[in-house]
MIROTI-780949 format. One record per atom (N, C-alpha, C): residue in three letters; x, y, z. Coordinates in pm, 1 decimal. Example, Ala and Ser with C-alpha at 12.3 -4.5 7.8 and 13.67 -1.06 7.14 Angstrom:
2
<site><rest>ALA</rest><x>1319.0</x><y>-569.0</y><z>780.0</z></site>
<site><rest>ALA</rest><x>1230.0</x><y>-450.0</y><z>780.0</z></site>
<site><rest>ALA</rest><x>1320.0</x><y>-330.0</y><z>780.0</z></site>
<site><rest>SER</rest><x>1285.0</x><y>-225.0</y><z>708.0</z></site>
<site><rest>SER</rest><x>1367.0</x><y>-106.0</y><z>714.0</z></site>
<site><rest>SER</rest><x>1290.0</x><y>3.0</y><z>787.0</z></site>
***
This chain:
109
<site><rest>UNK</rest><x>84.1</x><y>-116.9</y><z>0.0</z></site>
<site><rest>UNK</rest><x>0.0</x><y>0.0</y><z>0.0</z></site>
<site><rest>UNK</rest><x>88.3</x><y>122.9</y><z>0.0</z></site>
<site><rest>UNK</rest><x>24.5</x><y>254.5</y><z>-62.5</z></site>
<site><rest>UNK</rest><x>132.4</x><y>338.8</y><z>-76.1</z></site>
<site><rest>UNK</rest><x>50.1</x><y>464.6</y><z>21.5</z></site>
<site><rest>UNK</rest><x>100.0</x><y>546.3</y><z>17.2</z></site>
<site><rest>UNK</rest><x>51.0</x><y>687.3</y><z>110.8</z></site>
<site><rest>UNK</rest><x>67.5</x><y>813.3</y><z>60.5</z></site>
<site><rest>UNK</rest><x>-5.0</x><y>895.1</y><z>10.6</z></site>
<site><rest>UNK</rest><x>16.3</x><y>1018.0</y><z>-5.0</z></site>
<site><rest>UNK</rest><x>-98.7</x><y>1130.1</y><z>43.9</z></site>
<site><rest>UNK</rest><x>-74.9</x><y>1235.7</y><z>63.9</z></site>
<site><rest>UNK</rest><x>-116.2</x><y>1348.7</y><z>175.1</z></site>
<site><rest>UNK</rest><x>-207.7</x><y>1499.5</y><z>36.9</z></site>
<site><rest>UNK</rest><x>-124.2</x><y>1457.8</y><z>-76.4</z></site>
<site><rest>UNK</rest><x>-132.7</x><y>1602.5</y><z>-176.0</z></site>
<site><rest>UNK</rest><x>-209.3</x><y>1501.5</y><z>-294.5</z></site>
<site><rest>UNK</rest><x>-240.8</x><y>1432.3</y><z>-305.4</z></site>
<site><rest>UNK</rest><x>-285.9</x><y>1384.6</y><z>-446.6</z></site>
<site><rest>UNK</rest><x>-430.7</x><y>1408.9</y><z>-461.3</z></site>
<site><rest>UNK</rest><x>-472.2</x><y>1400.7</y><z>-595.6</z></site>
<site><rest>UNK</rest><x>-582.8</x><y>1471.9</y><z>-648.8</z></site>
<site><rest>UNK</rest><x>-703.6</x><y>1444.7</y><z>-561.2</z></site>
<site><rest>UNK</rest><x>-833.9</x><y>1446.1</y><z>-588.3</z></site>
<site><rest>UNK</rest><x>-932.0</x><y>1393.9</y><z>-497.7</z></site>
<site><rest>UNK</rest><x>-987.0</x><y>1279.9</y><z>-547.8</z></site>
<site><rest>UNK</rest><x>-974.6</x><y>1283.4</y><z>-676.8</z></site>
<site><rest>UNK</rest><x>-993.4</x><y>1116.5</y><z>-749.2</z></site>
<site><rest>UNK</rest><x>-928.3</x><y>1020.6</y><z>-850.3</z></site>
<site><rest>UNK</rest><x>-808.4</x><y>1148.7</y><z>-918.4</z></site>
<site><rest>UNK</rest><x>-744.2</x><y>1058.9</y><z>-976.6</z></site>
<site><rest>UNK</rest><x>-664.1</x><y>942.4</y><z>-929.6</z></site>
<site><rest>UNK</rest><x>-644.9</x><y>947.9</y><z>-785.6</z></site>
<site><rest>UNK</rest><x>-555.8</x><y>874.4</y><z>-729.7</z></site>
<site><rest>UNK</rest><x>-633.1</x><y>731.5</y><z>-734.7</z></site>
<site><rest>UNK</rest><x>-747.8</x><y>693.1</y><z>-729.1</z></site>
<site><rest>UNK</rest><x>-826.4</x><y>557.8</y><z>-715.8</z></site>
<site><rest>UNK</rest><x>-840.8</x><y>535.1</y><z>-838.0</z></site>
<site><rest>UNK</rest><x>-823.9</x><y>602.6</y><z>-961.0</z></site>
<site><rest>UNK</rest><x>-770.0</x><y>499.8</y><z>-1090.1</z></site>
<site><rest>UNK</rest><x>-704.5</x><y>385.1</y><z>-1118.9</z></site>
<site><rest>UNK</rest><x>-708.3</x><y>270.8</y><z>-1156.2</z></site>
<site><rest>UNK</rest><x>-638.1</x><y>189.8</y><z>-1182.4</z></site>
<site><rest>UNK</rest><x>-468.1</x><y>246.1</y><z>-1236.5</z></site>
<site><rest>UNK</rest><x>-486.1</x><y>336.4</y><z>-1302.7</z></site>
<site><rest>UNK</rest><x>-372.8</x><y>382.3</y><z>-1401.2</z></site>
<site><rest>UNK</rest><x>-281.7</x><y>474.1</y><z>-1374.7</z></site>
<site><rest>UNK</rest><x>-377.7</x><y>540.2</y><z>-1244.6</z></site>
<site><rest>UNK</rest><x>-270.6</x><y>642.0</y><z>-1153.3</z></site>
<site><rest>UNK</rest><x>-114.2</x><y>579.7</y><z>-1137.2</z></site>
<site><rest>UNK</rest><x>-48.8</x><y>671.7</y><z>-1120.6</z></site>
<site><rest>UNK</rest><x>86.3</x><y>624.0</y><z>-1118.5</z></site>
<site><rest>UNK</rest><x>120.6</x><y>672.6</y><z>-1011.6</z></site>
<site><rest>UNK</rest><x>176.1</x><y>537.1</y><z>-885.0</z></site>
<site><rest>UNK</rest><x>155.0</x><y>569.9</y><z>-736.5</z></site>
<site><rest>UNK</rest><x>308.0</x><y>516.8</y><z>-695.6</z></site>
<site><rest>UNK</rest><x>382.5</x><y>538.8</y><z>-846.6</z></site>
<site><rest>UNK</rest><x>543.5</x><y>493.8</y><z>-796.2</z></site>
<site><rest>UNK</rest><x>618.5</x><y>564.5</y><z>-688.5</z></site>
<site><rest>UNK</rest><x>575.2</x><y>686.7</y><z>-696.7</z></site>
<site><rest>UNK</rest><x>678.1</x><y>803.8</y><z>-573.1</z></site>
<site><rest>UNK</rest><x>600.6</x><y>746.6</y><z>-436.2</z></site>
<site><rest>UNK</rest><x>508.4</x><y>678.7</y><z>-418.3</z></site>
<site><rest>UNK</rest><x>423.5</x><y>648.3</y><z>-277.0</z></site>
<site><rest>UNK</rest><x>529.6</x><y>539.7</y><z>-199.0</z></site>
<site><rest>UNK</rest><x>501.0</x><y>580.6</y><z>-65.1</z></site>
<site><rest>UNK</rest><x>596.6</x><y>479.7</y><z>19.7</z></site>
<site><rest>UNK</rest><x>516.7</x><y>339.7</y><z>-5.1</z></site>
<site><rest>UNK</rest><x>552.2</x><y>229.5</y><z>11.8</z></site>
<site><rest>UNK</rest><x>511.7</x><y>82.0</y><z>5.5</z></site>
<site><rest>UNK</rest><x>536.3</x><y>14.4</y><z>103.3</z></site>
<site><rest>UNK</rest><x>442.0</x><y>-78.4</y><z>190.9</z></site>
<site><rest>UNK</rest><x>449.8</x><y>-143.6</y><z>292.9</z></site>
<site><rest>UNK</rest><x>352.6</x><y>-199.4</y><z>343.3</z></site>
<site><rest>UNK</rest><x>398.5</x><y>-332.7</y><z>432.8</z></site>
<site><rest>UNK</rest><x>298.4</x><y>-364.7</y><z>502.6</z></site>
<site><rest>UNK</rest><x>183.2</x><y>-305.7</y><z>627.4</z></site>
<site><rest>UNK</rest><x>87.1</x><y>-402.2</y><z>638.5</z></site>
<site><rest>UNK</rest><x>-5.0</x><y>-274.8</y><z>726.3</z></site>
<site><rest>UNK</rest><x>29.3</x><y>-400.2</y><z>845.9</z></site>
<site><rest>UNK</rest><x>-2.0</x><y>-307.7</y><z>909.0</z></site>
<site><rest>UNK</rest><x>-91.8</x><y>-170.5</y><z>971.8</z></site>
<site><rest>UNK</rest><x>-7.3</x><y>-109.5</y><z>959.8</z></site>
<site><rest>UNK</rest><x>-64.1</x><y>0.3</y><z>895.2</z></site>
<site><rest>UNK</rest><x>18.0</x><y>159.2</y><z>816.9</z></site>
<site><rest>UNK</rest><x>-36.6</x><y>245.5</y><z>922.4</z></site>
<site><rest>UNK</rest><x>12.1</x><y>312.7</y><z>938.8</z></site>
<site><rest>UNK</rest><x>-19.4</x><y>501.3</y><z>995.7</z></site>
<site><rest>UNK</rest><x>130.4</x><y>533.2</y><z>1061.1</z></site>
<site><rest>UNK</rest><x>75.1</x><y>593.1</y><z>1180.6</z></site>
<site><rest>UNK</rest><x>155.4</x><y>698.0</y><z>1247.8</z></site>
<site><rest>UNK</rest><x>131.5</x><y>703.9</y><z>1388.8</z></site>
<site><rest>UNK</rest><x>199.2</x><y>708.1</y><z>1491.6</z></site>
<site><rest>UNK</rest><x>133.5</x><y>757.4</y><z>1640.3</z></site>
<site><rest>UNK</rest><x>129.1</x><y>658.4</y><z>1728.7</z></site>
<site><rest>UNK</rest><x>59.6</x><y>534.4</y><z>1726.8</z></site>
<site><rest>UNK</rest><x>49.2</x><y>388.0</y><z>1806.0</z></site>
<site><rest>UNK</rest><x>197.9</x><y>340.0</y><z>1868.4</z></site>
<site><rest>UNK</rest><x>305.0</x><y>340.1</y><z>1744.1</z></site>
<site><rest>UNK</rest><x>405.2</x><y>289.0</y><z>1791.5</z></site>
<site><rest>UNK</rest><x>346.0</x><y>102.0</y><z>1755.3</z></site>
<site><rest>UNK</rest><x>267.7</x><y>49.2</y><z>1740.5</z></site>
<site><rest>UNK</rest><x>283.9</x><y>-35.1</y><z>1660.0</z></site>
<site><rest>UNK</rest><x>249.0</x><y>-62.4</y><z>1476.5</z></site>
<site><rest>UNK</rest><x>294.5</x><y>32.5</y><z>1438.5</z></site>
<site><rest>UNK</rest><x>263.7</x><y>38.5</y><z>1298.1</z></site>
<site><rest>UNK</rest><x>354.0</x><y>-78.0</y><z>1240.3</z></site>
<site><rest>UNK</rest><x>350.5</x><y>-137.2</y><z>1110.8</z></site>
<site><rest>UNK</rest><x>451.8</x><y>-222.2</y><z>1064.4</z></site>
<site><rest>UNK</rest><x>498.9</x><y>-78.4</y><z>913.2</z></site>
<site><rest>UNK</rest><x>433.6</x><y>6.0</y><z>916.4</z></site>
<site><rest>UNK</rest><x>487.0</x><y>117.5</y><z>790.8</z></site>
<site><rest>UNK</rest><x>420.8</x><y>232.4</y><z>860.5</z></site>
<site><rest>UNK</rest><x>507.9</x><y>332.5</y><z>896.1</z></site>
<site><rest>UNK</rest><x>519.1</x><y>430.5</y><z>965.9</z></site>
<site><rest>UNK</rest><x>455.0</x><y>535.9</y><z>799.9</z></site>
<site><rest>UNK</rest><x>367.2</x><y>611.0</y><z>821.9</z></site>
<site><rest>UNK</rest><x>323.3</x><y>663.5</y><z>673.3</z></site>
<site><rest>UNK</rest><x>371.1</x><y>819.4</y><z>721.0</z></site>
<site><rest>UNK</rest><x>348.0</x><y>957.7</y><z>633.4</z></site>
<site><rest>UNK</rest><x>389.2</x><y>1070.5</y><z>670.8</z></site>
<site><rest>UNK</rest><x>238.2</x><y>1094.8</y><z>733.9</z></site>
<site><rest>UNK</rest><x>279.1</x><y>1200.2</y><z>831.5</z></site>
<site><rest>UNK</rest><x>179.8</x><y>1253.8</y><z>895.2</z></site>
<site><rest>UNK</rest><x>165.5</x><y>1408.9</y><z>867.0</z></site>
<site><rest>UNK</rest><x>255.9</x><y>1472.6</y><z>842.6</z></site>
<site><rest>UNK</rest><x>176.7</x><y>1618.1</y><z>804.1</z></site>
<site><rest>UNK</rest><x>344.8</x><y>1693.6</y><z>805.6</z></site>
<site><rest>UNK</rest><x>343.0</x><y>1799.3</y><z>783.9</z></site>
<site><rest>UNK</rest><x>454.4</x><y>1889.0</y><z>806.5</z></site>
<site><rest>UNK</rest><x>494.1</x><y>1922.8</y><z>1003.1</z></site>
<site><rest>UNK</rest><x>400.0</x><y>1899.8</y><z>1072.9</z></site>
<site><rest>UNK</rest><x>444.6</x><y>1902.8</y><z>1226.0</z></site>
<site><rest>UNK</rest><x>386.4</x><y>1809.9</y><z>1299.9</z></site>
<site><rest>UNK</rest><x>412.3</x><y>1820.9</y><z>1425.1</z></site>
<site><rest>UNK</rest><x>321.0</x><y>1694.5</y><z>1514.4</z></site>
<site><rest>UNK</rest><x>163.6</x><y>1785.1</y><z>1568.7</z></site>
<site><rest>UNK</rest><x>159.6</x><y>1909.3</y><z>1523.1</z></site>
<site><rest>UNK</rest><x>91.3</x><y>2004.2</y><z>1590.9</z></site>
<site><rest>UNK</rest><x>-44.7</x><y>2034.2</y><z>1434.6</z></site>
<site><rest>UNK</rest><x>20.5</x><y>2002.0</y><z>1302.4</z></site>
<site><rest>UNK</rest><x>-29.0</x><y>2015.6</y><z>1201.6</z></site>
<site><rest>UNK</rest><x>-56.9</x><y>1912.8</y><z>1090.2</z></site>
<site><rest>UNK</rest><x>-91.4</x><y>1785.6</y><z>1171.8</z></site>
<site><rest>UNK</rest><x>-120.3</x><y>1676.9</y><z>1047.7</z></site>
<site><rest>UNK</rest><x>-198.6</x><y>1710.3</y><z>968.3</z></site>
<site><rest>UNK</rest><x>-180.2</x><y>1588.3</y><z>858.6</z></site>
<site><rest>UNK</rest><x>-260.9</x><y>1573.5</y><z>734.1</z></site>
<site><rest>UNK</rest><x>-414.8</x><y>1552.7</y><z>758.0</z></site>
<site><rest>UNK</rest><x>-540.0</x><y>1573.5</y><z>727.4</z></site>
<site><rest>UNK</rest><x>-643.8</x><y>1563.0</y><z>746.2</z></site>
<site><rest>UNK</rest><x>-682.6</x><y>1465.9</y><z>713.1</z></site>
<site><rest>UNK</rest><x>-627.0</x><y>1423.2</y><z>588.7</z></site>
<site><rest>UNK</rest><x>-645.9</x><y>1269.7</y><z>483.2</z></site>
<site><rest>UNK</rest><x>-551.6</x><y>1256.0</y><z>436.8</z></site>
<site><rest>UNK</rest><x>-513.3</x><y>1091.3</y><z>461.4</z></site>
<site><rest>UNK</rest><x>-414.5</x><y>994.7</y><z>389.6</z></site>
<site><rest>UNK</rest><x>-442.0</x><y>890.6</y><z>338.3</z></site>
<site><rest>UNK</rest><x>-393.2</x><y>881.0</y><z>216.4</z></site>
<site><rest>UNK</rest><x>-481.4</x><y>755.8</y><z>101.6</z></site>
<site><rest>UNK</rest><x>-323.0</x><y>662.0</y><z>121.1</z></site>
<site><rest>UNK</rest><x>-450.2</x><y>541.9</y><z>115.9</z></site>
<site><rest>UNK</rest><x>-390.7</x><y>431.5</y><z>69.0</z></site>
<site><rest>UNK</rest><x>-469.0</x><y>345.6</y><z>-70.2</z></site>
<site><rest>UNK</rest><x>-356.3</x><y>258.2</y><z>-112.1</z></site>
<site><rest>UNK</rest><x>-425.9</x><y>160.9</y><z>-243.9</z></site>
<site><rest>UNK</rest><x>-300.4</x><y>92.7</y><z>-239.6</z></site>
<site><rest>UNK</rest><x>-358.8</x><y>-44.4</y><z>-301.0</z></site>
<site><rest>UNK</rest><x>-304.3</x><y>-119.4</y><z>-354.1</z></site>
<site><rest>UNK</rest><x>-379.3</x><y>-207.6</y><z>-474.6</z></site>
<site><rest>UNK</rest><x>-287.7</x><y>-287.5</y><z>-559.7</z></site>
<site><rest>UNK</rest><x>-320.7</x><y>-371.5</y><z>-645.1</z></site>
<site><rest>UNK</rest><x>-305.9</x><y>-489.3</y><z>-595.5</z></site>
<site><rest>UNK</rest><x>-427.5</x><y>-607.1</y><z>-656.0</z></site>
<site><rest>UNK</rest><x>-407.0</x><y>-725.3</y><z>-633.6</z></site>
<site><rest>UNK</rest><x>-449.7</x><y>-818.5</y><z>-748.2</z></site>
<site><rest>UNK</rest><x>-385.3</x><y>-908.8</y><z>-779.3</z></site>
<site><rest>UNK</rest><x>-416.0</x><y>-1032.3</y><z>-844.4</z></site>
<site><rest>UNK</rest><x>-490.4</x><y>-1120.9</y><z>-822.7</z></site>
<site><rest>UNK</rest><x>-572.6</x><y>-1180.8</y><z>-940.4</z></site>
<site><rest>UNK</rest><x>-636.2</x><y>-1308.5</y><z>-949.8</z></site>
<site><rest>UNK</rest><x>-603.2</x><y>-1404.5</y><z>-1043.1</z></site>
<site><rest>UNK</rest><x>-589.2</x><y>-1523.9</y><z>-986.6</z></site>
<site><rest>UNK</rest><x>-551.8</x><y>-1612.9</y><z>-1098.4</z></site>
<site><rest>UNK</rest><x>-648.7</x><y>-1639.3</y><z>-1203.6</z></site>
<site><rest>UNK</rest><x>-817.7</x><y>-1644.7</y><z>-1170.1</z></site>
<site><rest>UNK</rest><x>-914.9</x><y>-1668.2</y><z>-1246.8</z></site>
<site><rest>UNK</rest><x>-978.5</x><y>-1571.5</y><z>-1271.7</z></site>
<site><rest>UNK</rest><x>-945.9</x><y>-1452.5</y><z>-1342.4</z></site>
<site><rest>UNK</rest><x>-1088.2</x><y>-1366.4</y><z>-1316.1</z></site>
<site><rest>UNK</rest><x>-1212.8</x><y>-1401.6</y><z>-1401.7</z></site>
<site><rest>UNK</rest><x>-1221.7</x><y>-1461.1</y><z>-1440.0</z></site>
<site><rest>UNK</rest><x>-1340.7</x><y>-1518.8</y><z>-1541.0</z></site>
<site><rest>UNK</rest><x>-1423.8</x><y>-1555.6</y><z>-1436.3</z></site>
<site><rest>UNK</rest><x>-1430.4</x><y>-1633.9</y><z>-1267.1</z></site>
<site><rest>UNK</rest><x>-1436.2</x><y>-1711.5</y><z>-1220.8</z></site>
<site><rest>UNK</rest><x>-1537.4</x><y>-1602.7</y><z>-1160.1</z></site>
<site><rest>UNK</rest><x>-1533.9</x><y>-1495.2</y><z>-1168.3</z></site>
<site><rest>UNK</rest><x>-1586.8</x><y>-1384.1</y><z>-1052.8</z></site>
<site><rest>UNK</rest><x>-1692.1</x><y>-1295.2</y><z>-1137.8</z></site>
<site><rest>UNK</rest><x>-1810.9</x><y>-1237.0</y><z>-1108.5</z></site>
<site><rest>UNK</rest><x>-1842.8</x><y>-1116.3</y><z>-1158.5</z></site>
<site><rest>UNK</rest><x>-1856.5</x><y>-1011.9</y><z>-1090.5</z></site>
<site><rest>UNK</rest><x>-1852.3</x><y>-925.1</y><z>-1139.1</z></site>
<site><rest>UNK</rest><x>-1844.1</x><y>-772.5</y><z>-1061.0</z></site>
<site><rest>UNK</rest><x>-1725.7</x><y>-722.6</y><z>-1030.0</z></site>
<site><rest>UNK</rest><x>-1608.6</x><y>-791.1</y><z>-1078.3</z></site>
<site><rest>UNK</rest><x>-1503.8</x><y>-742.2</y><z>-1031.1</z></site>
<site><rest>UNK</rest><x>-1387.4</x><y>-685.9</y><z>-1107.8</z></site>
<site><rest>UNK</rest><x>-1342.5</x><y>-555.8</y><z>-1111.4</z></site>
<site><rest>UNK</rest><x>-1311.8</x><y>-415.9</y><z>-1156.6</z></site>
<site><rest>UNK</rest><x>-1219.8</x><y>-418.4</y><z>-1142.7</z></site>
<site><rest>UNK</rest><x>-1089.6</x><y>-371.2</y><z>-1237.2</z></site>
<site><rest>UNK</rest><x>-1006.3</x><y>-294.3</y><z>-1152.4</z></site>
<site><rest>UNK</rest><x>-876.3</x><y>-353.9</y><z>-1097.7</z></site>
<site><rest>UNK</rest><x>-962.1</x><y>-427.4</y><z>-1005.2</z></site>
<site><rest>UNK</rest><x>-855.0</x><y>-534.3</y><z>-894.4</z></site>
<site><rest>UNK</rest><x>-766.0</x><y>-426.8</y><z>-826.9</z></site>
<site><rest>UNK</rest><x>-841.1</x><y>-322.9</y><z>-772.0</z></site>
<site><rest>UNK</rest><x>-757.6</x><y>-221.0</y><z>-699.9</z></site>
<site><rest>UNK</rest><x>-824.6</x><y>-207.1</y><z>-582.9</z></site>
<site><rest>UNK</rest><x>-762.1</x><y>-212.4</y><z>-438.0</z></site>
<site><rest>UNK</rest><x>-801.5</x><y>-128.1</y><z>-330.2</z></site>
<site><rest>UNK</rest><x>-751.2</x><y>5.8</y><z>-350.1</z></site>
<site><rest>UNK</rest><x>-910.0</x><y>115.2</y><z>-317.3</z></site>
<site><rest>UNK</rest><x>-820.0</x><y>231.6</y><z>-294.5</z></site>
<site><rest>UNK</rest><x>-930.0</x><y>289.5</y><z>-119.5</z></site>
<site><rest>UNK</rest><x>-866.1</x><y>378.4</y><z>-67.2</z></site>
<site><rest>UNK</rest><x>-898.1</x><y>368.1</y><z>86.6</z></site>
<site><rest>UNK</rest><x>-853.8</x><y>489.1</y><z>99.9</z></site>
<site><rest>UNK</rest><x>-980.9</x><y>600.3</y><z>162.8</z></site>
<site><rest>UNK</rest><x>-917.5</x><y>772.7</y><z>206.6</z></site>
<site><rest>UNK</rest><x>-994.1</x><y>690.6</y><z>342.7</z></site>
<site><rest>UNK</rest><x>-886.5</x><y>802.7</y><z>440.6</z></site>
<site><rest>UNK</rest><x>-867.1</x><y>792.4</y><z>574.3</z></site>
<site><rest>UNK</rest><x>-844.3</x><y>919.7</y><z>646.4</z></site>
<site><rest>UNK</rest><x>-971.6</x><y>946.8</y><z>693.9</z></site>
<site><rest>UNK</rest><x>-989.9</x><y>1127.9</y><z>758.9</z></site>
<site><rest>UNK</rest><x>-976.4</x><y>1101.8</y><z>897.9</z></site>
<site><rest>UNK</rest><x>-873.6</x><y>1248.1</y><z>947.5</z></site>
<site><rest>UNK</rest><x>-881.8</x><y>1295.2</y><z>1121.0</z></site>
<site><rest>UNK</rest><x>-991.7</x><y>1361.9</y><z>1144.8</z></site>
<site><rest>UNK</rest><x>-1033.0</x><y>1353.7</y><z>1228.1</z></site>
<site><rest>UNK</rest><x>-1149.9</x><y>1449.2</y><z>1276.9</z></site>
<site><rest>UNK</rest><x>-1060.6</x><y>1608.4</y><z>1322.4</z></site>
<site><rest>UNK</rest><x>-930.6</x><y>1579.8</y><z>1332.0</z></site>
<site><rest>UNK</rest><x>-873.3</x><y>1756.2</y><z>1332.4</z></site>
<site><rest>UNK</rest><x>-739.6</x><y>1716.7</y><z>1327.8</z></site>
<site><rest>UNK</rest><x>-667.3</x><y>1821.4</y><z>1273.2</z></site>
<site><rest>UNK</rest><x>-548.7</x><y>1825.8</y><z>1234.6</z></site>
<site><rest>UNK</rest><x>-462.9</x><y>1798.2</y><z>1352.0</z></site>
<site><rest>UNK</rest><x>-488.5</x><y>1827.9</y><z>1476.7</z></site>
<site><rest>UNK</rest><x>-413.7</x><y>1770.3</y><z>1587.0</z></site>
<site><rest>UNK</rest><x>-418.0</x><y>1607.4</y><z>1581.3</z></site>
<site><rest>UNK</rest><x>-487.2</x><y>1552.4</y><z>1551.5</z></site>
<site><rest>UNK</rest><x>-530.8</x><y>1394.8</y><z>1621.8</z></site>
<site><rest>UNK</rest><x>-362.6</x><y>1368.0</y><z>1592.0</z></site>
<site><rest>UNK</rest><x>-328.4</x><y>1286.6</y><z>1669.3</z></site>
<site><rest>UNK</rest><x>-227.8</x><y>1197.2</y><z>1704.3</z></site>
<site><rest>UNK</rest><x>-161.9</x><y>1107.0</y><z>1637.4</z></site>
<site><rest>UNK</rest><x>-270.4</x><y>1061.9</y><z>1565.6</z></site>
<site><rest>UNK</rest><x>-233.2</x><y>918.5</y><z>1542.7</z></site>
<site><rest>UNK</rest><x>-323.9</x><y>893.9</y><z>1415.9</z></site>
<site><rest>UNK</rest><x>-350.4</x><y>792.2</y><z>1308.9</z></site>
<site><rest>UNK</rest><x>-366.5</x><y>714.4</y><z>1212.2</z></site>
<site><rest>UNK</rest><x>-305.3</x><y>567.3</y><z>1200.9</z></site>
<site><rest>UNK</rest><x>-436.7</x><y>477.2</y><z>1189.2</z></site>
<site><rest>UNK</rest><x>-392.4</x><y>299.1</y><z>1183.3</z></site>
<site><rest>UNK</rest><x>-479.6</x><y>258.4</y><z>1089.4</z></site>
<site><rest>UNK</rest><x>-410.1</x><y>221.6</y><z>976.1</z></site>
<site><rest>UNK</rest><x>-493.1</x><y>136.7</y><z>883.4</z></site>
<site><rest>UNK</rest><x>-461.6</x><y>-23.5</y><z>873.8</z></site>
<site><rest>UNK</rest><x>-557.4</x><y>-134.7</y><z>860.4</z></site>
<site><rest>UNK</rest><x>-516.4</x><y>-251.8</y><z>837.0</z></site>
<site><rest>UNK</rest><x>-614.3</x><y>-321.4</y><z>756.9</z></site>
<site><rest>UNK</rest><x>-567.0</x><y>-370.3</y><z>671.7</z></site>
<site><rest>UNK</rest><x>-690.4</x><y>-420.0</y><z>570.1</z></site>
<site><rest>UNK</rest><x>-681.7</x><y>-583.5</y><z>551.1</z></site>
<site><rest>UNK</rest><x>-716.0</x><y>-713.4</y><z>547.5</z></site>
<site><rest>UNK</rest><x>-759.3</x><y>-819.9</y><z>464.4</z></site>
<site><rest>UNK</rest><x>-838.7</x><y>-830.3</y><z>409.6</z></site>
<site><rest>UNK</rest><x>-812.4</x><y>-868.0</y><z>290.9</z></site>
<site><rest>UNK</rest><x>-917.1</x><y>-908.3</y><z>151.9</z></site>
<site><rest>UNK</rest><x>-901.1</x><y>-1050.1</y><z>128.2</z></site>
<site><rest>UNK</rest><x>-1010.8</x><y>-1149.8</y><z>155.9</z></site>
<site><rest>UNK</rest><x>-966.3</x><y>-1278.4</y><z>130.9</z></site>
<site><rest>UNK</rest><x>-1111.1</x><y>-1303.4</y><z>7.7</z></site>
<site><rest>UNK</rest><x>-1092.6</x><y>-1410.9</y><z>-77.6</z></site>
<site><rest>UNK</rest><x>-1193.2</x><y>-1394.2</y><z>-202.0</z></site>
<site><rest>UNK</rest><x>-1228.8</x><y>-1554.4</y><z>-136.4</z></site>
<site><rest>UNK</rest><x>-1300.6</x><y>-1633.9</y><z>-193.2</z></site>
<site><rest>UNK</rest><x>-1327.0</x><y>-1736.1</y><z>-197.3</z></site>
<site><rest>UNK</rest><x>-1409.8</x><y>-1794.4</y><z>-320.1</z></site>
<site><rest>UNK</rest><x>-1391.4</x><y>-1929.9</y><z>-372.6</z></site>
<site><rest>UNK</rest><x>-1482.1</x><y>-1969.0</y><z>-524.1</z></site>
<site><rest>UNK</rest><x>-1634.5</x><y>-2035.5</y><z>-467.7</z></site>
<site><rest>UNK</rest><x>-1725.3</x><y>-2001.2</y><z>-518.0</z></site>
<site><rest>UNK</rest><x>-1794.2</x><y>-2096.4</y><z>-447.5</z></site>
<site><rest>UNK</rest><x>-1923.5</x><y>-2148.7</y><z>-574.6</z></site>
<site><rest>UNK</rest><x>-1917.8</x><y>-2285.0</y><z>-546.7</z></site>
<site><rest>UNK</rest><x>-1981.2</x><y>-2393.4</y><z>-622.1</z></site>
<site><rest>UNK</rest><x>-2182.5</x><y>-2333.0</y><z>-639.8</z></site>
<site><rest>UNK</rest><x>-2182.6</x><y>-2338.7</y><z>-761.0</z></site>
<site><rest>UNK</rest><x>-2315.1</x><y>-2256.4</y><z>-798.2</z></site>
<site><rest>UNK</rest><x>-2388.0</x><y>-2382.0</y><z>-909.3</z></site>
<site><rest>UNK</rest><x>-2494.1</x><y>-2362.4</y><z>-917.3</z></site>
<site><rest>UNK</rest><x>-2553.2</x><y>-2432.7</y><z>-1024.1</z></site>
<site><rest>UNK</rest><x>-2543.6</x><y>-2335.7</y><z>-1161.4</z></site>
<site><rest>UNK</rest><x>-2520.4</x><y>-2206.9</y><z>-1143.9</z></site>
<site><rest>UNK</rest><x>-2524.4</x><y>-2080.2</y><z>-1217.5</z></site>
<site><rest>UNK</rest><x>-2376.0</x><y>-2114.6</y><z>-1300.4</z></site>
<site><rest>UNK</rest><x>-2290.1</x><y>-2152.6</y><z>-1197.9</z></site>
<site><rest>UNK</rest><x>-2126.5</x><y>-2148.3</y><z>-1178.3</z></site>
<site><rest>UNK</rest><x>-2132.4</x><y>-2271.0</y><z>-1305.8</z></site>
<site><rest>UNK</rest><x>-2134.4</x><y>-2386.6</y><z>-1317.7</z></site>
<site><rest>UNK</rest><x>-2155.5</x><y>-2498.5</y><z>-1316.1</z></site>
<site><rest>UNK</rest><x>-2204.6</x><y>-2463.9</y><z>-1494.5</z></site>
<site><rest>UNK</rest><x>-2284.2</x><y>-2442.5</y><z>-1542.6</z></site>
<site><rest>UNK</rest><x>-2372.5</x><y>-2385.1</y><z>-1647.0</z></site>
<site><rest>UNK</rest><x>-2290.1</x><y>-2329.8</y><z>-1726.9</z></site>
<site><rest>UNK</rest><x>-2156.6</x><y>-2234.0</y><z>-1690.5</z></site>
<site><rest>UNK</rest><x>-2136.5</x><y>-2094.6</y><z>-1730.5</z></site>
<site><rest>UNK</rest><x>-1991.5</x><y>-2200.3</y><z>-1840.5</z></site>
<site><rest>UNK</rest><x>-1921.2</x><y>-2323.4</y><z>-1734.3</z></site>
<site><rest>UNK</rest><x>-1842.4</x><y>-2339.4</y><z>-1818.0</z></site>
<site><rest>UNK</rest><x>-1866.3</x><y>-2446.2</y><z>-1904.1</z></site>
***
């Protein structure tokens, strides 16, 4: 997942955005806890954080035929302080998919 503080208000959840300058790491991402596993930026002071910090990532499927409704194959995730003081930011995400046996499923191949 990457982090940035200045990026647009929607180009960033594009598939196509280009999120190479973003830090990369495992979560739990933020700032403040002291157990983060990716420490993300928090603002220019400890007195003046960021209001919102995006995260996204991409993920793979081996089957996508196997699925409908599914776009993209991008998490994207805004994450608001209730005030520029707050302290702290913790994000942690799992996405687990599963196949599951349909009579619909069954038909299709």
């Amino acid at each position: 997942m990457g982090d940035a503080v200045t990026e647009g208000r929607v180009a960033w959840r594009d598939p196509a955005f280009d999120d190479s300058t973003w830090a990369q790491g495992k979560g739990e991402l933020g700032y403040g806890d002291g157990d983060e596993a990716t420490t993300v930026a928090s603002g220019p002071d400890s007195t003046a954080n960021d209001i919102t910090t995006y995260f996204r990532t991409s993920f793979t499927v081996t089957d996508p035929a196997a699925f409908t409704g599914l776009e993209g194959m991008l998490v994207a995730v805004e994450v608001h302080q209730g005030s520029t003081s707050s302290s702290d930011v913790s994000f942690d995400l799992m996405l687990r998919g599963a196949r599951l046996s349909s009579p619909d499923r069954a038909r299709r191949r």
